[in-house]
N, C-alpha and C positions, 0 to 999 in steps of 0.2 A: 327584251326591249321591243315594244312594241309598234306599229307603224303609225303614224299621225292619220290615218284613218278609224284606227281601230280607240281610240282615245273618247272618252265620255266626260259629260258636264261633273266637275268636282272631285276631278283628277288630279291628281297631284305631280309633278314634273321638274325634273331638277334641268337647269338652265343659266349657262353662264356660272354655276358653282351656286346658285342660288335657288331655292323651290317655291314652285310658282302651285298657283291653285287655279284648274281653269273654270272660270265660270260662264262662259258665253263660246259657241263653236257657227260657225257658220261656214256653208259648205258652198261653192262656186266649181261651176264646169264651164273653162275658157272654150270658147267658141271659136273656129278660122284656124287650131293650130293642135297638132297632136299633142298627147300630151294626157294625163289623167287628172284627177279632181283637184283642185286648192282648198286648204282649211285654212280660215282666219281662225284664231282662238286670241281671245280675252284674257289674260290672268292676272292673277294679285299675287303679289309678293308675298308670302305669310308670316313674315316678321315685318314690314314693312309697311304693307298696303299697299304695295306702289302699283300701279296700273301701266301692263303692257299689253300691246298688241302684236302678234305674230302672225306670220303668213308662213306653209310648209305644205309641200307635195305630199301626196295620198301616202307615198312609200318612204315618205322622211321619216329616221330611227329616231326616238323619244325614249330618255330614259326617265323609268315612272321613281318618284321619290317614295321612299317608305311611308305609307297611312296605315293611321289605325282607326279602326269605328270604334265605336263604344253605348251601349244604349243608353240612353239619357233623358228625361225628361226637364220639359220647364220648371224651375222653382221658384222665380220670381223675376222681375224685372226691378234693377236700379237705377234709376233715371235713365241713361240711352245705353244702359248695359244688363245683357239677360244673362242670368246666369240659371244652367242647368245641373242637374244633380245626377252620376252616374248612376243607375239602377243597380248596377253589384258591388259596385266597393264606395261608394257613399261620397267620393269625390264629385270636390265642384270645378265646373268650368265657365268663364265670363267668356262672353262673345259681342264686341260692339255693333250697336245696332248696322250701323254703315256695313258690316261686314257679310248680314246677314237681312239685308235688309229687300230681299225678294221673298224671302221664305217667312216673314214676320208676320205676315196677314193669312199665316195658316196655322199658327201657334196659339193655343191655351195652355191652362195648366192641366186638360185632360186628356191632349193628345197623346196617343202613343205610337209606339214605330218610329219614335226619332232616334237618330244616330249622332252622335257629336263626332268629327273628324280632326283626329289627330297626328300632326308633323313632329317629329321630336318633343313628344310630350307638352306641346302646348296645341290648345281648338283652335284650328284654323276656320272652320266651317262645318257647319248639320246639314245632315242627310234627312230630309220626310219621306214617308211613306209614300206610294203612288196615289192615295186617296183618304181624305180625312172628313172628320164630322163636327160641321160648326152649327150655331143655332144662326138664326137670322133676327139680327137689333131690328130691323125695318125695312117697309117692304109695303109698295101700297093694295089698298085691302083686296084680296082674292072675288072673284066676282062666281056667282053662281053657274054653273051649266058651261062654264069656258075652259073645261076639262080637255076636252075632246080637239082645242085646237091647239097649233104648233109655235104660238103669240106667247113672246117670252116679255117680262118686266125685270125692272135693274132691282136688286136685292142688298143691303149693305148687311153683312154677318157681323155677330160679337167681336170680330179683332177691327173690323173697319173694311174690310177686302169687302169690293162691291162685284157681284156676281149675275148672270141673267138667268132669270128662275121661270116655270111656267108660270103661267095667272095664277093658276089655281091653289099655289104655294101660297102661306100668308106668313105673318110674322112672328115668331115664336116657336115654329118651323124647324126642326134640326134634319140636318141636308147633307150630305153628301159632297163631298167638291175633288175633281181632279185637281193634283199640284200641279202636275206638268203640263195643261190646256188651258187651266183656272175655270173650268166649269162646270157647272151644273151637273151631279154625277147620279141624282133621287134621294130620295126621303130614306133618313137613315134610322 
C-alpha cells in the first residue's frame, strides 16, 4: 500500500469498494501550520465515469487496484470511439473519446509505445510514450536566416494539437513533441 505521495497520473486505486483512475494530481504545502504536503487527486470511476475529487495527507495509505498495461496501437477511430488493437494477442479495445481525451492530439495510426490500461479486463485508459512524432498540417512559412533566434510560431500538427515550433520549422515538418509539457521536443 502505497502513501498518497508516492501515487502517479493513471493510477489506478480502489476507494469506497470502487476503482478510481487518477488523472490529475496536484500538490499543495499549507502555509502557518505544521504539518506535510496535501494531494488533491482527480479520478474517474472506470466503470462509471463518475468524476471525483479527493484531498489526502503525503502519508495517507492507498490501496492501488490491480492494472494491467498492454501494448496497443491505434486501429481506427469510430465516430467518438477509438479503438485499438493489442500488439500480441490481436484483441481489440474501444476507449471513448471523453475518456481519453487529453492524450488524443498525440495519437496516429503510426505511433508507437502506447499502452492500453486495463482494470478487470476492460480499458480503462492509455498510457503514451514520453515523446512522440507528428508531422505538422500547418504552420506559417519559415522565414530565412531566423535559425539562430529563440522566436517561437504556433504550429497545428496532423491530429489538430497546436504546438510552438522555432521559425525556422515549416509545414510538412515531422517534429518531435513531449506528451507530458506538450512541446516542442526537435525535428524528428
Amino acid at each position: 500500500m502505497p502513501k498518497a505521495s508516492e501515487i502517479k497520473k493513471n493510477a489506478a486505486v480502489e476507494l469506497d469498494g470502487n476503482v478510481w483512475i487518477i488523472r490529475d494530481i496536484e500538490r499543495s504545502v499549507p502555509q502557518g501550520r505544521a504539518g506535510g504536503s496535501i494531494y488533491r487527486m482527480r479520478m474517474y470511476d472506470v466503470v462509471t465515469g463518475a468524476k471525483r475529487d479527493e484531498s489526502f495527507k503525503d502519508s495517507d495509505m492507498l490501496t492501488l487496484a490491480d492494472l494491467f498495461r498492454r501494448p496497443a496501437m491505434l486501429s481506427y477511430i469510430d465516430g467518438d470511439e477509438y479503438v485499438f488493437m493489442d500488439s500480441e494477442d490481436y484483441s481489440s479495445y474501444n476507449l471513448r473519446k471523453e475518456s481519453i481525451a487529453e492524450e488524443s492530439g498525440f495519437i496516429t495510426e503510426e505511433t508507437q509505445g502506447i499502452n492500453v490500461l486495463l482494470v478487470n479486463d476492460s480499458p480503462v485508459a492509455i498510457e503514451l510514450p514520453t515523446t512522440v512524432e507528428l508531422v505538422i498540417a500547418e504552420t506559417d512559412p519559415s522565414i530565412k536566416g531566423q535559425s539562430a533566434t529563440s522566436r517561437t510560431k504556433p504550429a497545428t500538427l496532423s491530429t489538430g494539437l497546436v504546438v510552438q515550433v522555432p521559425e525556422h520549422i515549416s509545414a510538412g515538418d515531422r517534429i518531435k513533441v513531449n506528451v507530458e509539457e506538450r512541446k516542442f521536443g526537435g525535428r524528428a
